[in-house]
N, C-alpha and C positions, 0 to 999 in steps of 0.2 A: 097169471103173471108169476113165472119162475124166480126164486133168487139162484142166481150164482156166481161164481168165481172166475175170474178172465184174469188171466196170463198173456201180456203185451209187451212187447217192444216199443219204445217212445223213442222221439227223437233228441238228441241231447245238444244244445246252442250253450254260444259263450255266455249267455246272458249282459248283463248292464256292467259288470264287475271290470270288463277293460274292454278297449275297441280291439288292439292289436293282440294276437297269438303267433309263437315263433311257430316254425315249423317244427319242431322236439312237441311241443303241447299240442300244437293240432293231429299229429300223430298217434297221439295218444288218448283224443275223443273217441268216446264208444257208444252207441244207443242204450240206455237205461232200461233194462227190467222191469216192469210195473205191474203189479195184482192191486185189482179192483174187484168189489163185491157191491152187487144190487142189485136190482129186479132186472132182467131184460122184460124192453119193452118194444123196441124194433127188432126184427129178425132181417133183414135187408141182404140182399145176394152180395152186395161189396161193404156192409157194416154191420155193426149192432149197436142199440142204443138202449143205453142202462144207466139205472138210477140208484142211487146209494141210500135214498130216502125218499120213502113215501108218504101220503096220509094216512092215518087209521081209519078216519071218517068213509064208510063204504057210499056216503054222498059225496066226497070230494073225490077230485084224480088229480091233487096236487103232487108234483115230484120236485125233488129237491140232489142238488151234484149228481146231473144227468152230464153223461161220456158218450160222442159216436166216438166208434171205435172201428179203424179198418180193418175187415178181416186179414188183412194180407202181414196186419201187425199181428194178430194172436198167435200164440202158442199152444194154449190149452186152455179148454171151456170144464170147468164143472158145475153141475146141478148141487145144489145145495139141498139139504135132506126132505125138507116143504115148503108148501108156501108160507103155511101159520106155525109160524115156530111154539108157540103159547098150545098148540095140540100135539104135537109129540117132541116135549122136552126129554124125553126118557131115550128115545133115538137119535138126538141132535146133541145132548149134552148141554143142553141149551138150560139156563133158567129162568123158570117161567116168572112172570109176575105175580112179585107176594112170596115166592118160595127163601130159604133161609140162604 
């Protein structure tokens, strides 16, 4: 299970805050930039599904703010430096647990 970085496009609604928009403000709706970071866990030819929190427990496979995400919204995928951040804190800038 990889962690990485996903650069998406969202779709943006008026939400609850008014029914009506003039035509000046609808004009002016754009899709939302979005970076998400977590494990992919689907690789799916039209998506991926990634999760921003996992268990520790190498008996559990609980996930926690799991995303499908359609390919056709990404922009850019990166790999994140490992899987266990806790063994190369020194490459990742990462710090470890217990460290000052």
């Amino acid at each position: 299970m990889k962690p990485m970085m996903i650069h998406w496009t969202d779709t943006t609604g008026q939400g609850d805050q008014q029914t009506w928009l003039s035509s000046g403000e609808v004009a002016e709706m754009e899709p939302c930039d979005m970076v998400t970071i977590g494990y992919l866990l689907v690789d799916d030819e039209d998506y991926i599904v990634v999760a921003a929190t996992k268990s520790m427990d190498p008996d559990d496979d609980a996930f926690g703010n799991v995303n499908a995400i359609p390919k056709c919204c990404i922009t850019a995928v990166s790999s994140l430096c490992c899987e266990q951040p806790e063994s190369c804190a020194s490459k990742c800038n990462v710090v470890a647990e217990g460290a000052d």
